[in-house]
Structure formats: structure tokens, C-alpha cells
C-alpha positions in Angstrom: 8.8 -41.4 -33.6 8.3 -44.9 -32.1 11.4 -46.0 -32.3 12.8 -42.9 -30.9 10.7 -43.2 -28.0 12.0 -47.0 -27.5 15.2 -46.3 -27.8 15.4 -43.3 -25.6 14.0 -45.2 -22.8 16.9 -48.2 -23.5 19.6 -45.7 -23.4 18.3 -43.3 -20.5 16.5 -45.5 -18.0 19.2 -48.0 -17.9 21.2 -48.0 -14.9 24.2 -49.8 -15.7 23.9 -50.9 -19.4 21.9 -51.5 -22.7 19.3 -54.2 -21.5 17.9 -54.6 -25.3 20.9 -53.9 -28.0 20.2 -50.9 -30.2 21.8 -50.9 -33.7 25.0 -49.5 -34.5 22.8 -47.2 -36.6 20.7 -46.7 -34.3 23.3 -45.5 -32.2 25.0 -43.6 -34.0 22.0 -41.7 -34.9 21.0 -41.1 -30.9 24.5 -39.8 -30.2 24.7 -37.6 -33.8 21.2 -36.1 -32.4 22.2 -35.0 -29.0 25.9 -33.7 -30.3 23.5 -31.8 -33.0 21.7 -30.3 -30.3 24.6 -29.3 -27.8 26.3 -26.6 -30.2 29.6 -25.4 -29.3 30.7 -21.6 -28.8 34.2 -20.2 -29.7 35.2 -16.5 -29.6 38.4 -15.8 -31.3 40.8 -13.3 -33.0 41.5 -13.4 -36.3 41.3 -12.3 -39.9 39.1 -14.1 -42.0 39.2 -12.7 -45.6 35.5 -13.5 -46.5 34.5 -11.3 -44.7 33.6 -8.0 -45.4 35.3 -6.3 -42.4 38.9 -5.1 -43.2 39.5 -4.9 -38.8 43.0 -7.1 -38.8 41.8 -8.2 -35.1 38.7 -9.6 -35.9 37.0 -10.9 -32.9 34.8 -13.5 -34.7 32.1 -16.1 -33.3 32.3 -19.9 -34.0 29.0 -22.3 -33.7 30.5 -26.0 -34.1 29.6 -29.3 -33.5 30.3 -32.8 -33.7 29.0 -35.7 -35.3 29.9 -39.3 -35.9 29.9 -41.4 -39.5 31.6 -45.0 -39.6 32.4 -46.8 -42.9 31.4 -50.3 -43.2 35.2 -51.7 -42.7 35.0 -50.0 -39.4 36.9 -46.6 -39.7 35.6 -43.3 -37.4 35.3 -40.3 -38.5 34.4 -37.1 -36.1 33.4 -34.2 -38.3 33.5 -30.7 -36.7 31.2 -28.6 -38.2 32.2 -24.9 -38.0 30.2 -21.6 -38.6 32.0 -18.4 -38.3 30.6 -14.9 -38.2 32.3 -11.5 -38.0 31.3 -9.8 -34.2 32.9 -6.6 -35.7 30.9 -5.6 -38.6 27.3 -6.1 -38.0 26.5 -5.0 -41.6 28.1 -8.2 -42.3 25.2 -10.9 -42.0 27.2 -13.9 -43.6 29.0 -17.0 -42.5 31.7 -18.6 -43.2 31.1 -22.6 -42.8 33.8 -25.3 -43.1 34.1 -28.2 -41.8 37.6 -30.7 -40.7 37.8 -34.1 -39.4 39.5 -36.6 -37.6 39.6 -40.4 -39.0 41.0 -43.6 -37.5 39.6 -47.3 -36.6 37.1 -48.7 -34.2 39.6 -50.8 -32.6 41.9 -48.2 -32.1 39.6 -47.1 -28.9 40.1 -47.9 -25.2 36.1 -48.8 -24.9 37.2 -48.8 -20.7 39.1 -45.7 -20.9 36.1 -43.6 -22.0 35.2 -41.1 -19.6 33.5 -37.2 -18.9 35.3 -34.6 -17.9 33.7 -30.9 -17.3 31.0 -32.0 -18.7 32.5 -33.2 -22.4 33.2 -37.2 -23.4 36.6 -37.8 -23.7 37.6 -40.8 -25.9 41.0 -42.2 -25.5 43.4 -44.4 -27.7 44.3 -47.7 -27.1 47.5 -48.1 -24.8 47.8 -44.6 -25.1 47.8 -44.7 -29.3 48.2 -41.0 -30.2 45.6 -41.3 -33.0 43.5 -38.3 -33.0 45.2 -35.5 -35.8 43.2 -32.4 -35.6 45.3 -29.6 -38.0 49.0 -30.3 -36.7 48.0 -31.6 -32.9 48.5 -35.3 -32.5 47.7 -36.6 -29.2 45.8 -40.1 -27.7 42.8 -38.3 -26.3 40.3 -36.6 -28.1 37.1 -34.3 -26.0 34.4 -33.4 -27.2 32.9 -30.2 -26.4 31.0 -29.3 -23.8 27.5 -30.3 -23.4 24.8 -28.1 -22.0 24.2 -30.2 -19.2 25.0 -33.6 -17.2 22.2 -35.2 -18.3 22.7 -35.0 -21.6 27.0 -35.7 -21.0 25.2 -39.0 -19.1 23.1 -40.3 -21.5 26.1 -39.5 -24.4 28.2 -41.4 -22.9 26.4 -44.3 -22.4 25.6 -44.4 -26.4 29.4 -43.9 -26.8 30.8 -47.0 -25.0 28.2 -49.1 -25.9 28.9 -48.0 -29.8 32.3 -48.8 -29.6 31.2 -51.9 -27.9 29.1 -53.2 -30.7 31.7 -52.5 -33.3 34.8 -54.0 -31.5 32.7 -57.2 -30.9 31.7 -57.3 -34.7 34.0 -59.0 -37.2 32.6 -57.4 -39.9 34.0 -53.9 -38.6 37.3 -55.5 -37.9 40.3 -53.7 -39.3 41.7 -56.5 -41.0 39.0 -58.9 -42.5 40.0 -62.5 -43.1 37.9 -62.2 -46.6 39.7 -59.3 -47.5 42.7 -60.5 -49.6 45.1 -57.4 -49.1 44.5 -56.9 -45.7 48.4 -56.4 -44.2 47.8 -59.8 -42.0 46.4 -62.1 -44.7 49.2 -63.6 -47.0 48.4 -63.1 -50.7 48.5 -66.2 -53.2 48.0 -66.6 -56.6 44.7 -68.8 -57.0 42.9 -65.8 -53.7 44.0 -63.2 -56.4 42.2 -64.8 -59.2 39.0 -65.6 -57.3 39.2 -62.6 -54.7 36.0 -62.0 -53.0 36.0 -58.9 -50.8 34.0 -58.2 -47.2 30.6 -56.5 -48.3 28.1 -56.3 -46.2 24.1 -57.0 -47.2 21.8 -53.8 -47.7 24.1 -51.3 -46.2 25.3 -47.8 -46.6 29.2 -46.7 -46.7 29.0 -43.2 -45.2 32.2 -42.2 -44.8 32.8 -38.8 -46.7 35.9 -39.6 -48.4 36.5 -39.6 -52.4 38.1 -42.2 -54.7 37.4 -39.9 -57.3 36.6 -36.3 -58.5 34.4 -34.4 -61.6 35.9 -32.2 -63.3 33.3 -29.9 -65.8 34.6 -29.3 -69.3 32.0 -26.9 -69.8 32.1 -24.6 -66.7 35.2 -25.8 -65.3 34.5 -26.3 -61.7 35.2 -30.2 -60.2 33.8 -31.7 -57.4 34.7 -34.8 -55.3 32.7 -38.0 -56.2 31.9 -39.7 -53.1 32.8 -43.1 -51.7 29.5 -45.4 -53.3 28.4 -42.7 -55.8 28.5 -43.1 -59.9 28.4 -41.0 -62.8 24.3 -41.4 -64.2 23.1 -40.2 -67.5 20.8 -37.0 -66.4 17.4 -35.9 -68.9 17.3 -32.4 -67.4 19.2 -30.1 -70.0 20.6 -28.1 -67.3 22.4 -30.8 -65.1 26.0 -30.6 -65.4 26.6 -33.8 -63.0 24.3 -36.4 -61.8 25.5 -38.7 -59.6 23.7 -41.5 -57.8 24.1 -44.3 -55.2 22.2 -47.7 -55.1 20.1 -47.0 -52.9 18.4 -44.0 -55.1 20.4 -41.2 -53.3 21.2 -38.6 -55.6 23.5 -35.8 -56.5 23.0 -33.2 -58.6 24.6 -30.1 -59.8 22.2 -27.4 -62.0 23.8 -24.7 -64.1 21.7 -22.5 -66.1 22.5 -18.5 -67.3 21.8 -15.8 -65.0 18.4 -13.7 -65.9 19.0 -10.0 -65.9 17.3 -9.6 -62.7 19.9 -12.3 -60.8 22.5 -10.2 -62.4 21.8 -7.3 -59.7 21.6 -9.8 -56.6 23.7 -12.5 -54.7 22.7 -15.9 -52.7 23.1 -13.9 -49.6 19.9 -11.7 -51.0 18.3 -15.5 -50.8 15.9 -16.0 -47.5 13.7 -18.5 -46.4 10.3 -16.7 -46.9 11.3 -16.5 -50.7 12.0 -19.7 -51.0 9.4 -21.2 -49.1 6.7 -18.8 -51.7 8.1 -20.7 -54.2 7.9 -24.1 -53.4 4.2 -23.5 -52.1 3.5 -22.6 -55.6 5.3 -25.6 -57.4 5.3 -28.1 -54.8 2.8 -27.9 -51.9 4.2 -31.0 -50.3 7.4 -29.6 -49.5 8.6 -28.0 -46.6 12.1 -25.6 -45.3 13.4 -26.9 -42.1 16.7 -25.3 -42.2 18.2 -22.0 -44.0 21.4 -20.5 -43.5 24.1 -18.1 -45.5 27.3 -20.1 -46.6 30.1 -19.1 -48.5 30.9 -21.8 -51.7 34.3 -21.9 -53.0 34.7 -18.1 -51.9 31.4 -17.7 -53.3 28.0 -16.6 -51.1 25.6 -19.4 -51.2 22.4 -20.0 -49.3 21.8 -23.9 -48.1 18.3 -24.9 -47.2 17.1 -28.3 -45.9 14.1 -29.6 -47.2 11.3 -32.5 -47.1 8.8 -33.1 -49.6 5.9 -35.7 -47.9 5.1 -36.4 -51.1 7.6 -38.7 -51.9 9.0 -39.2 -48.6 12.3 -37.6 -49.0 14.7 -35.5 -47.9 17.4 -32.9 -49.1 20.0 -30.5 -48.9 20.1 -27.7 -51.9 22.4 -24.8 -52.3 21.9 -21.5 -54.4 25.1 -19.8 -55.7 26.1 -17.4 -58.6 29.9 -17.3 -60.3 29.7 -15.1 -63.2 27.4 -15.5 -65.2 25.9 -18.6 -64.3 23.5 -19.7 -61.7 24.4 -23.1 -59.7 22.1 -25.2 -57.6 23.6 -28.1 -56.0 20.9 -30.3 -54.5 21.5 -33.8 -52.5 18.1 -36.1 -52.1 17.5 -39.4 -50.2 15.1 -40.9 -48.1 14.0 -38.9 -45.1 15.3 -41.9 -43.1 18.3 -42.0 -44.6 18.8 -38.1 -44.2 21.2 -38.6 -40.9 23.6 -41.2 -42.9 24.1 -38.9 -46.0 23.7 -35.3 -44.7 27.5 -35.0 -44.0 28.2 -37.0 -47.3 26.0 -34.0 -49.4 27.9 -31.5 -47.3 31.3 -32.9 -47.8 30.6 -33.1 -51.7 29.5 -29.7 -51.8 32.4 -28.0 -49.7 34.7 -29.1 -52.2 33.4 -27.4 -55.1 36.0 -25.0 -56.7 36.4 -23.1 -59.8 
């Protein structure tokens, strides 16, 4: 809470600029907090089949929001968070959560050419780079949405500039690296192949969402991306399907066990935070629900909670779903510092489950 209060009063009291210099994580984390906090309202017409409402004019609510990750070679992404609900059917007490993204470099920003408008930041490319792809819309500007006030557009902003600041004045976030053998400006020669060293950097975290690879279950015959710093780990539960885990001790798992003939008669949407909170009172006392919400998996209802457990210091996302006859629980643990970096990582995993 310390540092919070530190480096609320750098970002907010300064009149012109950072006096001290704040991390890039650290930054990142301010601006991810106040985008989490300044939701976004849609109201649109549409059909969405998950729902239970057969109206073809849906008029359907969206909750979104932003937030920020950055890989350690320097790529953005913006990840929009979405959360639909049917207005129609009030019966209907699900949601229907996706998320989409937009991904390019650091560099590719006009740090001067970032401005407000209507109260919303608006980032722009380069020389007018049309960078930002959102669904088939390519254009050089990108806004975020509104903010609830100008205070909190103010203070945004600030964090913004002086992100893009820190990373464009950082060679290890450059795009191309002159340690990094197949970047396209560095020329390629025989004895760099043989003895190619490549850019890490010390005790950090890549938390970009992407996959190099994806699980695919023999047994149950779901897969599941693998993502970007995560590896296949023996698991000693007999109900794991997947463990996967990072250096740093983050962890992924996915729990498959048979349905009891009680969970037969129910879905995840019959799931609520009272219940689950009675339970983990009675196994473990240390841990607390600081989030629940109805999702759908795969076309499947689930119910996500957030989680900490003071015991060991940790935090995590879990998920609750049914297919058949099989119950699945898809849990994502790290440290509760570390909860920020990997919550869109967990959530992008998880998203991409499919049977």
C-alpha cells in the first residue's frame, strides 16, 4: 500500500512531469488500475446465440475495459475485455465474456502526439502509421474509452506518455536488438549462428498473452493454448489433466474428475459466491473471494472467481464448468504481487479452451 501511496503522489501532484521515475511496471500497473476502474458501457442490437432469449433484435448490454501488457522485446498489446448480458430476457442472468486485442511495438507510438479527447486518451501512430487492427478497422489512432471523469483522463495520461517514454528510451525494448541475431537489420553470419546469444532480460516476466504452442488432451479431448514462458510439469494430483508452470512458480492447472449424481441435476451458473466462500471457510480459512461472476467456456456456462489465500501469499483465478459427464476446474496461481502481470495471461489461456 506504500508504494501505491508513493507513486500516486509522483504521478498526480506533478505539474509538468515524473520528478522521480516510476518503473515501467509500475506504470503499467497505475494505468491498468485506473482503466480497471473506469468501465465502459455499450448498448447494442444483436443476436447472440448464448443466450437464452430467441428475440432476433436483442438489445444487449456491454461492460468493457481496457488494459495494457508489454512483452519484454517491447511489443503492446491493448486487451478489451467485454461482458455482454441479454436486456431482453431478465430470466436470463448470464454473461457472455470475450475478450480481443490489438498488438503492435513501442516505437510504433507518437509519444508527442498523445492527447484526450471527450474525455478518453487517444494514442496515435507514428507519422501517421495505421497500426491499430481492431476486427477489420485499421486506422493510425486508437481511443480509449471514456473515463468517468477529467481527473482521472489527467492523471491517465500522464502515466501514458511517460510509459511510452521509458520504453522508447530503453534499448532493451527496442524492436530490433543488436544481440538478437535474426533481427531484419542485423546481417546473419555463420560463426553469430553457431554462438547466438539472444536479448533476455534478468528476473523478468514475458506477459504477453500469445501461444507458441497448444495441449491437446488425449483423454477428454479438449486443447488449450500453452502460453508464451509456460512448460508442460509432471502433476501428483490424479485428477490433473495439465499442469503447466512458469519459472517464477506461476501455475496452470486444469482438474477433470466425474460428475457426482447431484452435479448431474445442476450447471456452473447454479454456482454463487456464498457457496463457494462456505467451502473454502471450511478447508482453507486463509482464503478469501474477491471476485465472482457467470461466464460462458467454450459454449459452456462457467463461474470464474478470484481468490487470495494469506496463507501463502498468493493469488488466483479458478473456473467451474461441466461438459458431459465430467467436471472441470481450471485454476491459475501466482504471487499476489504478480496477480496484475498474469491475470490477462490466466484469462487468455482459459478463453481458448474448446472441445
Amino acid at each position: 500500500m506504500k508504494k501505491w501511496i508513493v507513486l500516486s503522489s509522483l504521478i498526480l501532484n506533478c505539474s509538468l512531469c515524473f520528478n522521480q521515475t516510476p518503473s515501467v511496471q509500475e506504470t503499467l500497473d497505475y494505468i491498468n488500475t485506473i482503466l480497471r476502474d473506469n468501465p465502459c458501457h455499450w448498448l447494442y442490437t444483436a443476436p447472440v446465440p448464448l443466450f437464452k432469449s430467441s428475440n432476433p433484435n436483442q438489445r444487449c448490454m456491454s461492460d468493457y475495459y481496457y488494459y495494457f501488457t508489454i512483452a519484454d522485446n517491447g511489443n503492446i498489446l491493448i486487451i478489451r475485455h467485454l461482458k455482454f448480458r441479454d436486456c431482453l430476457d431478465k430470466s436470463d442472468e448470464g454473461y457472455v465474456v470475450t475478450t480481443d486485442y490489438c498488438a503492435f511495438h513501442n516505437s510504433d507510438i507518437s509519444v508527442s502526439s498523445i492527447t484526450t479527447n471527450d474525455n478518453s486518451i487517444v494514442l496515435k501512430g507514428r507519422n501517421n502509421q495505421e497500426i491499430f487492427k481492431w476486427g477489420g478497422l485499421i486506422t493510425n489512432d486508437f481511443k480509449l474509452c471514456e473515463f468517468s471523469d477529467s481527473y482521472d483522463t489527467q492523471r491517465c495520461l500522464k502515466a501514458v506518455k511517460h510509459l511510452f517514454t521509458l520504453l522508447q528510451s530503453d534499448a532493451a525494448y527496442s524492436r530490433n536488438n543488436k544481440n538478437d541475431p535474426f533481427a531484419s537489420d542485423n546481417t546473419i553470419t555463420n560463426k553469430t549462428e553457431k554462438n547466438a546469444s539472444y536479448p533476455t532480460k534478468p528476473n523478468s516476466i514475458s506477459n504477453t498473452p500469445s501461444a507458441t504452442s497448444s495441449f491437446k488432451s488425449i483423454k477428454y479431448g479438449y486443447s488449450i493454448i500453452i502460453p508464451t514462458g509456460f512448460v508442460q510439469a509432471s502433476a501428483t494430483g490424479r485428477n490433473i489433466d495439465l499442469k503447466l508452470i512458469n519459472i517464477d512458480g506461476t501455475s496452470i492447472l486444469v482438474n477433470v474428475t466425474p460428475r457426482t449424481p447431484d452435479e448431474l441435476n445442476i450447471t456452473a451458473h447454479d454456482y454463487s459466491k456464498e457457496m463457494l466462500e462456505r467451502e473454502f471457510k471450511q478447508y482453507t480459512p486463509n482464503t478469501s473471494i474477491s471476485k465472482a461472476e457467470k461466464i460462458y467456456i467454450s459454449g459452456e456456462k462457467a463461474f470464474l472467481i478470484n481468490y487470495n489465500n494469506t496463507a501463502n501469499n498468493t493469488k488466483a483465478i479458478e473456473i467451474y464448468m461441466y461438459k458431459g459427464s465430467y467436471a472441470y476446474v481450471f485454476t491459475g496461481t501466482c504471487g499476489a504481487n504478480l496477480f496484475q502481470t498474469y491475470e490477462p495471461i490466466f484469462l487468455k489461456a482459459f478463453y481458448s479452451f474448446k472441445f
